[in-house]
VMD Tcl script that builds the backbone (N, CA, C; Angstrom):
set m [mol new atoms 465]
animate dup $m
set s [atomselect $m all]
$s set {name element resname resid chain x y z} {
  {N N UNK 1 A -18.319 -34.220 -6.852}
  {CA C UNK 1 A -17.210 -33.441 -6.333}
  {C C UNK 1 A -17.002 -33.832 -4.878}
  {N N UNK 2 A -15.308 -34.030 -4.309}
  {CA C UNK 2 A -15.463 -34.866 -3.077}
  {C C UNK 2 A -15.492 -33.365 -2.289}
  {N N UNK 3 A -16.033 -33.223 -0.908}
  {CA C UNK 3 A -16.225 -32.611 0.212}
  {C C UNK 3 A -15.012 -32.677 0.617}
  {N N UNK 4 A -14.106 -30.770 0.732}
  {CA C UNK 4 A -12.699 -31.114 1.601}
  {C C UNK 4 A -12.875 -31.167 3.251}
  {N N UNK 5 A -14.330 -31.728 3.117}
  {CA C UNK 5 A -14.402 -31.169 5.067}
  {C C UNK 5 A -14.495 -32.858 5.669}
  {N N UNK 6 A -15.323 -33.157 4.550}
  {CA C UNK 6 A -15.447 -35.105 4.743}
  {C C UNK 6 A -15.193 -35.846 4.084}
  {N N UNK 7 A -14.456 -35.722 2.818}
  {CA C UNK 7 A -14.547 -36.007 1.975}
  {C C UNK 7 A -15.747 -37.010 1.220}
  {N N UNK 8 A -17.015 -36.786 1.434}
  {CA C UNK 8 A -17.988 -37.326 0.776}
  {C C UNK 8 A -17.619 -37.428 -0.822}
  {N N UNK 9 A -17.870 -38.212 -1.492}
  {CA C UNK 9 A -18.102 -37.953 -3.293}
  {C C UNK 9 A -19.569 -37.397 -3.374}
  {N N UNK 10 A -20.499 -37.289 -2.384}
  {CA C UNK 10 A -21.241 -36.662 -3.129}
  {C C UNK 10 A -21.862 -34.859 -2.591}
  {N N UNK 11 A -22.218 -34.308 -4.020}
  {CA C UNK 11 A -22.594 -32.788 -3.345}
  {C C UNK 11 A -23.312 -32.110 -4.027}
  {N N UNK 12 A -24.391 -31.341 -3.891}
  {CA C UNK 12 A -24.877 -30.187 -4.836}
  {C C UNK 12 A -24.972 -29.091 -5.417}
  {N N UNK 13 A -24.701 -28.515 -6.204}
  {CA C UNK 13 A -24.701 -27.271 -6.674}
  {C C UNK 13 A -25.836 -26.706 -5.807}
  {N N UNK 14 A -25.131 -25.296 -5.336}
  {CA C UNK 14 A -26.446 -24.577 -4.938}
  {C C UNK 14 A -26.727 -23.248 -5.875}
  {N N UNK 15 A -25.466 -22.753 -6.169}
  {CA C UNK 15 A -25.677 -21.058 -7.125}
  {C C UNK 15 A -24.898 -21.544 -8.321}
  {N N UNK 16 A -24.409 -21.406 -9.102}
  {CA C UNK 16 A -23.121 -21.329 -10.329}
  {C C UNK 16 A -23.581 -19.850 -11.010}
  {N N UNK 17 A -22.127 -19.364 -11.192}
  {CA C UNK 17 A -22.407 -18.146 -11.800}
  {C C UNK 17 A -21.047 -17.959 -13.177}
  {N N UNK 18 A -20.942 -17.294 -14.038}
  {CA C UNK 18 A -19.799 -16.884 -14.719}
  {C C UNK 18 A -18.559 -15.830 -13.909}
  {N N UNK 19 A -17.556 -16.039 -14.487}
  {CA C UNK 19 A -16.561 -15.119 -13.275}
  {C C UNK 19 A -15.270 -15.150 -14.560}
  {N N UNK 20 A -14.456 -14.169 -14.145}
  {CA C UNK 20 A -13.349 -13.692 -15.068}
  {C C UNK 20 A -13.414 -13.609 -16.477}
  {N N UNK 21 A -15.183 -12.486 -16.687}
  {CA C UNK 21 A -15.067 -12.549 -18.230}
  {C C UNK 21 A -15.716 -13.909 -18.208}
  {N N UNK 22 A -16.610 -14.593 -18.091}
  {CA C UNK 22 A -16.885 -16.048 -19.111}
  {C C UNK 22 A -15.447 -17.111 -18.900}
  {N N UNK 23 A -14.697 -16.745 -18.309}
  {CA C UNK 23 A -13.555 -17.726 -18.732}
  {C C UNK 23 A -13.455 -18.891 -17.585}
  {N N UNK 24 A -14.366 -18.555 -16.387}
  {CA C UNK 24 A -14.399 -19.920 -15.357}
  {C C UNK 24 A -15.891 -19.877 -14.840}
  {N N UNK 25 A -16.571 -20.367 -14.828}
  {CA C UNK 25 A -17.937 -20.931 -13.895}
  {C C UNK 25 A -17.834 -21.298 -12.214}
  {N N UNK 26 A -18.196 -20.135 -11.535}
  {CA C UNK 26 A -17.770 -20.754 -9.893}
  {C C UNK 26 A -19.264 -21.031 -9.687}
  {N N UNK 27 A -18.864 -22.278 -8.577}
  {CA C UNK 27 A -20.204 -23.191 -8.305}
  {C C UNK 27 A -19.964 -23.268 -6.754}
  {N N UNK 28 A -20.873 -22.523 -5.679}
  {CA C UNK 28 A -21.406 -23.014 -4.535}
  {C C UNK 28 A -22.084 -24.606 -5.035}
  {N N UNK 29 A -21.322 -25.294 -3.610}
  {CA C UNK 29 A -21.789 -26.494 -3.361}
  {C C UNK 29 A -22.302 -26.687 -2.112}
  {N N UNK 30 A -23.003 -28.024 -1.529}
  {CA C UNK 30 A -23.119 -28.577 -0.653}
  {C C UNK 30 A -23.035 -29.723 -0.473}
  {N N UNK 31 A -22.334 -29.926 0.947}
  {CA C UNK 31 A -22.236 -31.007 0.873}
  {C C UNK 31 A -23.529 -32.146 1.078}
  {N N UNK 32 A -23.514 -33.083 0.263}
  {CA C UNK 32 A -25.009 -34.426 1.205}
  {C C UNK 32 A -24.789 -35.062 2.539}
  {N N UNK 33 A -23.331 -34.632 2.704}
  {CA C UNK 33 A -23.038 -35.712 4.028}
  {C C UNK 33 A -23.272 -34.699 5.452}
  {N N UNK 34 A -21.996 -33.573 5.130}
  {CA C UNK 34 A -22.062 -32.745 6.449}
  {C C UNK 34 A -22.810 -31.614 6.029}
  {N N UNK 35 A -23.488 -31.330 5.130}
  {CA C UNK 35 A -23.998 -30.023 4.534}
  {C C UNK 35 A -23.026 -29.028 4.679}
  {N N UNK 36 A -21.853 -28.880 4.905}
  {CA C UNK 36 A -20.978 -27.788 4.880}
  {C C UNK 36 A -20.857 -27.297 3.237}
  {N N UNK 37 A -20.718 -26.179 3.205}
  {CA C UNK 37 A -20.700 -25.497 1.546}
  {C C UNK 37 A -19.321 -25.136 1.650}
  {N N UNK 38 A -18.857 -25.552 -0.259}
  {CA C UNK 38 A -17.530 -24.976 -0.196}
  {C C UNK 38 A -17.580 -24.453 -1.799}
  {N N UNK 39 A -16.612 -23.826 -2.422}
  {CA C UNK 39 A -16.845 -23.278 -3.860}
  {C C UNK 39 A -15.767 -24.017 -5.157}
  {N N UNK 40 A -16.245 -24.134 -5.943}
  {CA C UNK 40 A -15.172 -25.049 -6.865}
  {C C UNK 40 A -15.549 -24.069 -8.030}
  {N N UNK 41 A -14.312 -24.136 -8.725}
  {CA C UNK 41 A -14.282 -23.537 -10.392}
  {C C UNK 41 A -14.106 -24.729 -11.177}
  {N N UNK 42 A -15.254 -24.210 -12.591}
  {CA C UNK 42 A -14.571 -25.072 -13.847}
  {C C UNK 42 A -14.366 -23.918 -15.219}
  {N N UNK 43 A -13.321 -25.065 -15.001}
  {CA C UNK 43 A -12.377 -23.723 -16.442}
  {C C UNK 43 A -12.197 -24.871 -17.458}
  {N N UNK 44 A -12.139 -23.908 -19.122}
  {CA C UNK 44 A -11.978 -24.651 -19.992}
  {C C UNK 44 A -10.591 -25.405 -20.031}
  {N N UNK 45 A -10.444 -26.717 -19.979}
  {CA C UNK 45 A -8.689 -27.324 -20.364}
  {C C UNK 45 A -8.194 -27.445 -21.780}
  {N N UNK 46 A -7.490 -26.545 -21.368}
  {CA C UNK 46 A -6.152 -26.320 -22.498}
  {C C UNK 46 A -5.174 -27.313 -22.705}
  {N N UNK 47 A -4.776 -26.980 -23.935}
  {CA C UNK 47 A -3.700 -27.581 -24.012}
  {C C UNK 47 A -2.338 -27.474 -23.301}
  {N N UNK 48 A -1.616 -28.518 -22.518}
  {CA C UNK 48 A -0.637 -27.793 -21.479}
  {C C UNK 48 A 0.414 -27.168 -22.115}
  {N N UNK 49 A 1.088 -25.584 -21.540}
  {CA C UNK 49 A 1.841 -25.347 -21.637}
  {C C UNK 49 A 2.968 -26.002 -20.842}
  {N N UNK 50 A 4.169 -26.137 -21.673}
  {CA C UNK 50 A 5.390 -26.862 -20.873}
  {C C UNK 50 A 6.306 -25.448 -20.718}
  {N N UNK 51 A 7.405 -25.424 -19.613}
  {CA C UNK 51 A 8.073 -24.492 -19.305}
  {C C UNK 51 A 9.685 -25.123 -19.773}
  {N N UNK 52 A 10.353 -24.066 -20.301}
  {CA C UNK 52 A 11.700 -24.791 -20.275}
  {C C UNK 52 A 12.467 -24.223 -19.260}
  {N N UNK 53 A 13.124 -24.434 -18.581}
  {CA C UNK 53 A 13.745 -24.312 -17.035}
  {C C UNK 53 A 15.106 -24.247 -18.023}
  {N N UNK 54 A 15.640 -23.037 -16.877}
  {CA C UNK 54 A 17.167 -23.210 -16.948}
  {C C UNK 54 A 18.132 -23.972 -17.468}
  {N N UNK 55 A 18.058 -24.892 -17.054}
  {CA C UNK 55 A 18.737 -26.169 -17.309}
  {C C UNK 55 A 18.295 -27.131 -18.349}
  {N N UNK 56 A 17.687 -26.914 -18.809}
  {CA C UNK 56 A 16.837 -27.106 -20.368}
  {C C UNK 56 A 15.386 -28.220 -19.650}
  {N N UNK 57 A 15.286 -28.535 -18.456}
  {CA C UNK 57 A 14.251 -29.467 -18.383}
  {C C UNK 57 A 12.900 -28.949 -18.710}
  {N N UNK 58 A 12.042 -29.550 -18.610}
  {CA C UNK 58 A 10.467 -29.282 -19.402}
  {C C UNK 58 A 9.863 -29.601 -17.894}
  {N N UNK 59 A 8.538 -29.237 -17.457}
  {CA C UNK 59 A 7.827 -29.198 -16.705}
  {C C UNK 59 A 6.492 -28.535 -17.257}
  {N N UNK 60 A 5.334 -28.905 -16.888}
  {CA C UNK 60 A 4.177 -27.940 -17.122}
  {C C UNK 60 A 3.978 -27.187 -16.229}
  {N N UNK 61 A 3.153 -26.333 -17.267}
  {CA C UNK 61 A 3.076 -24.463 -16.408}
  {C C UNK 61 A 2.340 -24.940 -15.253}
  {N N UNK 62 A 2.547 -24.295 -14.173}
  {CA C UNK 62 A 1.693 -24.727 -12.950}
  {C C UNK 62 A 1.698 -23.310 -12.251}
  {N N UNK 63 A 0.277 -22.788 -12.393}
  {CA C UNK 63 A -0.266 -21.515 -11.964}
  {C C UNK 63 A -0.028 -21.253 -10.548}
  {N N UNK 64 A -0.277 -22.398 -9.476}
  {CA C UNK 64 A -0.305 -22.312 -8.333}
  {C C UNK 64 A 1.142 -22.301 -8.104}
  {N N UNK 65 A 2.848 -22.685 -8.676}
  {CA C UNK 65 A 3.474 -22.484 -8.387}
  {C C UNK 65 A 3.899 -21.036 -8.669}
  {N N UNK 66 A 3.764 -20.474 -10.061}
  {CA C UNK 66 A 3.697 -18.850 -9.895}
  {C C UNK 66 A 2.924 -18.335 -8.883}
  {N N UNK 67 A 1.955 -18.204 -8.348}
  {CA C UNK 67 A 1.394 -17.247 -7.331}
  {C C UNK 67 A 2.424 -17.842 -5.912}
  {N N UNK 68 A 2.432 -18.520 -5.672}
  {CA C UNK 68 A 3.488 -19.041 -4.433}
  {C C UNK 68 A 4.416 -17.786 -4.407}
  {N N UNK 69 A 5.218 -18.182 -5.931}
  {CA C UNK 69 A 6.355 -17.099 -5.843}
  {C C UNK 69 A 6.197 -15.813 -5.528}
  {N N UNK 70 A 4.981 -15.394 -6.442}
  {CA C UNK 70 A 4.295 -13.815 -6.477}
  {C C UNK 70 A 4.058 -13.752 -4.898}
  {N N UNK 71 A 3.339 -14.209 -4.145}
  {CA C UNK 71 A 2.749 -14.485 -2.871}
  {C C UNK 71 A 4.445 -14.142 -1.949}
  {N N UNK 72 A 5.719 -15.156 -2.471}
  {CA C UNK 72 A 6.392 -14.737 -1.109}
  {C C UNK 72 A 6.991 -13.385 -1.078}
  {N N UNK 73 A 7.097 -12.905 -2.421}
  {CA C UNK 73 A 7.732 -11.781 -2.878}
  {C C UNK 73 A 7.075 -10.187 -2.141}
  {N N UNK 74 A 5.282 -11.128 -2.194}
  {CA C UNK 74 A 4.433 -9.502 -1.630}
  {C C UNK 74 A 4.196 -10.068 -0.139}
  {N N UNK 75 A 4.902 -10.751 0.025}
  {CA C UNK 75 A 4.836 -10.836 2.262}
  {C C UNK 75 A 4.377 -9.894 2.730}
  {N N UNK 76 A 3.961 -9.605 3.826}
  {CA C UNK 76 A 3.876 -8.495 4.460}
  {C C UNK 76 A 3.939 -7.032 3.942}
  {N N UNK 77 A 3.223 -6.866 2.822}
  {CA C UNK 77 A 3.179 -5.794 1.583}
  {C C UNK 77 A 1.770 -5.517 1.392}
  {N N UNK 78 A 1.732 -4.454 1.260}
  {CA C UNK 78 A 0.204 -3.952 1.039}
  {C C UNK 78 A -0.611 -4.367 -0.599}
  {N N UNK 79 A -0.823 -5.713 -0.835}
  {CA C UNK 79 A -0.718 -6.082 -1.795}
  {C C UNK 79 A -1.988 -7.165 -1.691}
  {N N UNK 80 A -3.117 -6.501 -2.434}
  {CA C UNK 80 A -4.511 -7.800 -1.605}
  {C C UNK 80 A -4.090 -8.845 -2.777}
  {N N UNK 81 A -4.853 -10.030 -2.449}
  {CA C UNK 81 A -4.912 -11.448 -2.483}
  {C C UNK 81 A -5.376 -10.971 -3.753}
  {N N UNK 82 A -6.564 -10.539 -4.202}
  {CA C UNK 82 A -7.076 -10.606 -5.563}
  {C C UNK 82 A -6.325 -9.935 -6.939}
  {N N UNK 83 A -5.632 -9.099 -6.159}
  {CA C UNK 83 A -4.387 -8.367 -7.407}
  {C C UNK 83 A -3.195 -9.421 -7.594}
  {N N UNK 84 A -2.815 -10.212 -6.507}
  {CA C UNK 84 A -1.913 -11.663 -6.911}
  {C C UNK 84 A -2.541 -12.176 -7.753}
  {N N UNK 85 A -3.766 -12.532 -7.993}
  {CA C UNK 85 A -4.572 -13.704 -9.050}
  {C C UNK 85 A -4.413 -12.926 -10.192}
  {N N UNK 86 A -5.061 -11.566 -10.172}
  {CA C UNK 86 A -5.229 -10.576 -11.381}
  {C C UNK 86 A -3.743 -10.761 -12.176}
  {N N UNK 87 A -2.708 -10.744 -11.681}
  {CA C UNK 87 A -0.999 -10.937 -12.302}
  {C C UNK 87 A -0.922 -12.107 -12.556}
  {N N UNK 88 A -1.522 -12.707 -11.580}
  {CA C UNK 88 A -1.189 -14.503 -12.647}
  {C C UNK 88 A -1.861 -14.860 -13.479}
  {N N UNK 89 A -3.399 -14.004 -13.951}
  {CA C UNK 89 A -4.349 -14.166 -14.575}
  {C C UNK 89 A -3.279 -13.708 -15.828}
  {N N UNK 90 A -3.331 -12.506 -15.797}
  {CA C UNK 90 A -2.600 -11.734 -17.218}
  {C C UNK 90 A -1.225 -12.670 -17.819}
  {N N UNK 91 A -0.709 -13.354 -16.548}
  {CA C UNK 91 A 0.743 -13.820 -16.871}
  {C C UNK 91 A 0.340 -15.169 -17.868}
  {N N UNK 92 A -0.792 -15.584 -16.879}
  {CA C UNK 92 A -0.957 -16.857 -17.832}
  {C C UNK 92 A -2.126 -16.647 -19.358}
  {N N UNK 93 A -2.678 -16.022 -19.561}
  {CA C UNK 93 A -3.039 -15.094 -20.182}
  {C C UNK 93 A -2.621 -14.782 -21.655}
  {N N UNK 94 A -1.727 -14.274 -21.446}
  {CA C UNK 94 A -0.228 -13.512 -22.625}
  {C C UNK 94 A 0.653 -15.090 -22.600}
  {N N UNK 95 A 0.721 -15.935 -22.058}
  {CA C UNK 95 A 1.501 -17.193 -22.375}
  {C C UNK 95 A 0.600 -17.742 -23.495}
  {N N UNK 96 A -0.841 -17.933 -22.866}
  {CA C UNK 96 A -1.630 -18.706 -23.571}
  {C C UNK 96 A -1.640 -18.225 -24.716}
  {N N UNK 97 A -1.939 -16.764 -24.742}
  {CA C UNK 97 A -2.031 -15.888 -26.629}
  {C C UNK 97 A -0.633 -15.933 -27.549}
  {N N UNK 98 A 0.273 -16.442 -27.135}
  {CA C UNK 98 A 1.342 -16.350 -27.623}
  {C C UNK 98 A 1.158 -18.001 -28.452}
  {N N UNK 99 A 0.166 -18.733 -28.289}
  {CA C UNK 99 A 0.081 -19.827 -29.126}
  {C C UNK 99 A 1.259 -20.908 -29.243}
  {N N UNK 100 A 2.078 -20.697 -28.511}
  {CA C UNK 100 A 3.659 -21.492 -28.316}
  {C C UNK 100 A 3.548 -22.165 -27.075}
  {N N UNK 101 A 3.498 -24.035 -27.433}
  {CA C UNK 101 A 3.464 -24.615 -26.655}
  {C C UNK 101 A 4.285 -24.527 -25.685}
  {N N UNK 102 A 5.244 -24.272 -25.575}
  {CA C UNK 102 A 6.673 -24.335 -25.020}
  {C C UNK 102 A 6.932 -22.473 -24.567}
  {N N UNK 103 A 7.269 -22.199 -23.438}
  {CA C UNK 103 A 7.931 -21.190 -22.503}
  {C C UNK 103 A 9.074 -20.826 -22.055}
  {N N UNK 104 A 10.240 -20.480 -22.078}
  {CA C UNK 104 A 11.153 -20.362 -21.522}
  {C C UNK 104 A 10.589 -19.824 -20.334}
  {N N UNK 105 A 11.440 -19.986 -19.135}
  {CA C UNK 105 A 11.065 -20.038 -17.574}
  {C C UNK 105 A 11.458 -17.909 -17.359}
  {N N UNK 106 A 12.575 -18.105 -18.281}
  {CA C UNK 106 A 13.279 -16.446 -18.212}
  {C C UNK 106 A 11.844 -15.846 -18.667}
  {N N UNK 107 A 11.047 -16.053 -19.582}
  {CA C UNK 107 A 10.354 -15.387 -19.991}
  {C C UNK 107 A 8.926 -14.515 -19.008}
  {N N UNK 108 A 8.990 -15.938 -18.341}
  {CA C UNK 108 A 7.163 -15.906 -17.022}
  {C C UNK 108 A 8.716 -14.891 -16.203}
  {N N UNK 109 A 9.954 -15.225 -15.824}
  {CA C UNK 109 A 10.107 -14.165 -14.624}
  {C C UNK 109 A 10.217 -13.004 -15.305}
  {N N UNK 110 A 9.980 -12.632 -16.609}
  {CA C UNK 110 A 10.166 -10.972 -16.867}
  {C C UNK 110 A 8.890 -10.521 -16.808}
  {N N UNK 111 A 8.044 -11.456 -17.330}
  {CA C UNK 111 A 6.502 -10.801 -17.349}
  {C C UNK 111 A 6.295 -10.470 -15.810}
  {N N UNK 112 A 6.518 -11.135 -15.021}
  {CA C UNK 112 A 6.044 -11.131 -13.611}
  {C C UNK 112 A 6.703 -10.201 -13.144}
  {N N UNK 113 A 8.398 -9.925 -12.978}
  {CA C UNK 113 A 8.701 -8.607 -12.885}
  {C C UNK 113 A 8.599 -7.461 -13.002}
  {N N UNK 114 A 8.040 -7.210 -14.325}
  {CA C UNK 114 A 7.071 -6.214 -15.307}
  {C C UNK 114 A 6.081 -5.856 -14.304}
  {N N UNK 115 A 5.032 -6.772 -14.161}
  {CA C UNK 115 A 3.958 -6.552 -13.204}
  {C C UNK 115 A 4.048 -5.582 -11.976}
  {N N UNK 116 A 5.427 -6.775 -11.016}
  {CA C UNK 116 A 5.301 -6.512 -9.750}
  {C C UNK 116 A 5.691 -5.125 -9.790}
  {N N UNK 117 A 6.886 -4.945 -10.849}
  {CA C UNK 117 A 7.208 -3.105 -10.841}
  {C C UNK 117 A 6.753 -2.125 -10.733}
  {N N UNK 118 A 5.276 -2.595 -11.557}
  {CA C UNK 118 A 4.506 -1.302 -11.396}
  {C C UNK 118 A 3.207 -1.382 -10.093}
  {N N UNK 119 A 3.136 -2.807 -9.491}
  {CA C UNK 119 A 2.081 -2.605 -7.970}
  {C C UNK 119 A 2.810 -2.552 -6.839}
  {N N UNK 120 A 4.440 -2.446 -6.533}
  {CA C UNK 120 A 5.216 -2.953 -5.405}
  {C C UNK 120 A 6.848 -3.146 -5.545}
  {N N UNK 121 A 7.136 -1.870 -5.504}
  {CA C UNK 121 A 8.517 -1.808 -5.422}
  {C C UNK 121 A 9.408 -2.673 -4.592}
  {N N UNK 122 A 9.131 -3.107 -3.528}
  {CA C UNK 122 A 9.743 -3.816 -2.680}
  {C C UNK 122 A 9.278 -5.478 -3.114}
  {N N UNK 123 A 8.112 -5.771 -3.464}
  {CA C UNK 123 A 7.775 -7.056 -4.185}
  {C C UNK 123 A 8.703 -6.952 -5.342}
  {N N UNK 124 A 8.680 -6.189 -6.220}
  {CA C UNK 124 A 9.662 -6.487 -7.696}
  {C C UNK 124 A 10.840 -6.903 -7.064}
  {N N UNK 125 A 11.836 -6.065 -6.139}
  {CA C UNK 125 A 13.212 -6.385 -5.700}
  {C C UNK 125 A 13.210 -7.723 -5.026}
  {N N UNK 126 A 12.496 -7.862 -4.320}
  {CA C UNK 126 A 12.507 -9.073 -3.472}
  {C C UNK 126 A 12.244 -10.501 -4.571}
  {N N UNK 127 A 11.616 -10.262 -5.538}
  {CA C UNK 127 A 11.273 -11.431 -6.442}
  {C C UNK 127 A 12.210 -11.387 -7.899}
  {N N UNK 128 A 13.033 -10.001 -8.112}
  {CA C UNK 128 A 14.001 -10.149 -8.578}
  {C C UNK 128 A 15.228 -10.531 -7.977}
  {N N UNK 129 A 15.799 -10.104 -7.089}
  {CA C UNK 129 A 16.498 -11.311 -5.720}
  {C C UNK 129 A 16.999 -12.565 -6.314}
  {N N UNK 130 A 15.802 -13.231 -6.098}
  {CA C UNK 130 A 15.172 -14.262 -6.109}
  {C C UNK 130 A 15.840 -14.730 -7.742}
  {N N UNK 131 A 14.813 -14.166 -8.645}
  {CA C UNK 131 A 14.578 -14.503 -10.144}
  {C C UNK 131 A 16.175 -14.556 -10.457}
  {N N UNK 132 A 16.388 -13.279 -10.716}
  {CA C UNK 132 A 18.671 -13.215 -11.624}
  {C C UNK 132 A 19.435 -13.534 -10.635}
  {N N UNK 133 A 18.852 -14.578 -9.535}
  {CA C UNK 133 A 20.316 -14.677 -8.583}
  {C C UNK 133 A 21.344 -13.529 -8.811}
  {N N UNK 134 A 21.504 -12.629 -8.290}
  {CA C UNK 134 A 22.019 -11.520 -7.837}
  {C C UNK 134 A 23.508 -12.549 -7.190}
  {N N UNK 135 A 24.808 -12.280 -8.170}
  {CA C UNK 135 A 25.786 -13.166 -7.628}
  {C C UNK 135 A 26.552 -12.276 -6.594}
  {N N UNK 136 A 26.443 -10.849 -6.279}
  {CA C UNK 136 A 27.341 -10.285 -5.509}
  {C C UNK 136 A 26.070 -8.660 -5.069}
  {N N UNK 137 A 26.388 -8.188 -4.324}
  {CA C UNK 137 A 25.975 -6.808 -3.192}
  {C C UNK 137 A 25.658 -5.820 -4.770}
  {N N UNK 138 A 27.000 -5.599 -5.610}
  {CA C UNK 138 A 27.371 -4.980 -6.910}
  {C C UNK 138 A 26.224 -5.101 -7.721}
  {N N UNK 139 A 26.349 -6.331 -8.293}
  {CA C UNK 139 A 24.910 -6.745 -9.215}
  {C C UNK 139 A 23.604 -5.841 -8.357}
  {N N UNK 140 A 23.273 -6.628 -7.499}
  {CA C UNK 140 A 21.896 -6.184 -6.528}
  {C C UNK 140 A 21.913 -4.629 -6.462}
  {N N UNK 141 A 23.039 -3.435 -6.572}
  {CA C UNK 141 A 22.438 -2.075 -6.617}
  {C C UNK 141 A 22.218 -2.027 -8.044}
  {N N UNK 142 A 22.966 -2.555 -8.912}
  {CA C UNK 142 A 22.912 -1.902 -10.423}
  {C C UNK 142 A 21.766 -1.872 -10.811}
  {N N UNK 143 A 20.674 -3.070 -10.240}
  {CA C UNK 143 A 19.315 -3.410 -10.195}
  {C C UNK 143 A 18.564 -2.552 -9.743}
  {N N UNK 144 A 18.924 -1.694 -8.610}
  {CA C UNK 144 A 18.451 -0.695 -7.532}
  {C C UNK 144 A 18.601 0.732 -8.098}
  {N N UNK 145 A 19.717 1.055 -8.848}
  {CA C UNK 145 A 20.339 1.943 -9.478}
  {C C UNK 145 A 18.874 2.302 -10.423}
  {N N UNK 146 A 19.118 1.253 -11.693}
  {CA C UNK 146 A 18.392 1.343 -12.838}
  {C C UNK 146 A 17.026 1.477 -12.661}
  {N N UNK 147 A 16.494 1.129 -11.749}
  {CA C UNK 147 A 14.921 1.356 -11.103}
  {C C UNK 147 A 14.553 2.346 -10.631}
  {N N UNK 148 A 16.055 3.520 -9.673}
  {CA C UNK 148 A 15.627 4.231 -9.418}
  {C C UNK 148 A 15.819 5.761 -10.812}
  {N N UNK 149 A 16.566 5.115 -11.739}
  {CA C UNK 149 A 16.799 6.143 -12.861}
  {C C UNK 149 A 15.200 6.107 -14.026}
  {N N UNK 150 A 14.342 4.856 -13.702}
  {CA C UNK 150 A 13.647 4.558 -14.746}
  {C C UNK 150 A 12.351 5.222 -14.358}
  {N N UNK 151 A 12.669 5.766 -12.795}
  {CA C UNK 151 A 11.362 6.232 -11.845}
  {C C UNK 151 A 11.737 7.818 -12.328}
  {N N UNK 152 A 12.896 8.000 -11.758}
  {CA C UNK 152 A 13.212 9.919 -12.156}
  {C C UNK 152 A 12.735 9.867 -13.626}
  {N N UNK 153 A 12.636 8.940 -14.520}
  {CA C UNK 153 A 12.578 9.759 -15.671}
  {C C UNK 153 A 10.950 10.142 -15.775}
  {N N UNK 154 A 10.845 11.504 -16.436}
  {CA C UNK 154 A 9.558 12.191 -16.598}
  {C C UNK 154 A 9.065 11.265 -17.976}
  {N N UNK 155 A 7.338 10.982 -17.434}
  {CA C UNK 155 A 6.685 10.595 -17.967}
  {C C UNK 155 A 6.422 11.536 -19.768}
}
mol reanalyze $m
mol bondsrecalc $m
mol representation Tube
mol addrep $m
């Protein structure tokens, strides 16, 4: 494993433990060159999911570009770092159990909307924004409207 401090190729495990449920192995390392320690995961590889985009193109799912999004949506929001992973965990998660190679892109922004709705009102709006391009002020309350009718209603 290369060292991101020196890039050495070489390094040692110092701890490895199980993490998320059995589903990734995190491994303290060290480095042989600068001895600086850094942590790497290994996760089982799947088969890739491809996304179909808007415009019909294909791309593979790329986790780190969902949390980006999730990430700009909860800016300055009381929203810790580990509940972003926990939503992309579940998002990618429910893709994977759905056994369908193939995604529509509409689909990851409803799940993720879903999410943000219920940890961050101001994250959901801001990443719905974003998600239905909101073509006019009009659209953007009806959005505001319906969120705040779905909150009044008694549980």
């Amino acid at each position: 494993m290369k060292c991101p401090f020196c890039f050495h190729d070489e390094s040692k495990v110092i701890d490895s433990r199980p993490t998320d449920e059995g589903e990734k192995i995190r491994r303290r390392r060290e480095c042989l060159n600068c001895a600086k320690r850094f942590t790497t995961y290994e996760i089982v590889e799947t088969t890739p999911i491809m996304v179909i985009k808007k415009d019909k193109r294909r791309e593979a799912f790329d986790r780190e570009k969902l949390l980006a999004g999730i990430m700009k949506a909860c800016e300055k929001r009381p929203v810790s770092a580990q509940t972003l992973e926990d939503i992309v965990d579940s998002i990618q998660t429910s893709i994977q159990n759905t056994m369908d190679r193939e995604v529509q892109s509409t689909h990851i922004g409803e799940l993720t909307m879903m999410r943000l709705k219920d940890i961050d009102e101001i994250a959901y709006v801001r990443f719905a924004s974003v998600y239905r391009q909101f073509k006019d002020i009009n659209s953007f309350m009806d959005e505001l409207k319906s969120m705040l009718e779905h909150k009044e209603l008694p549980l």
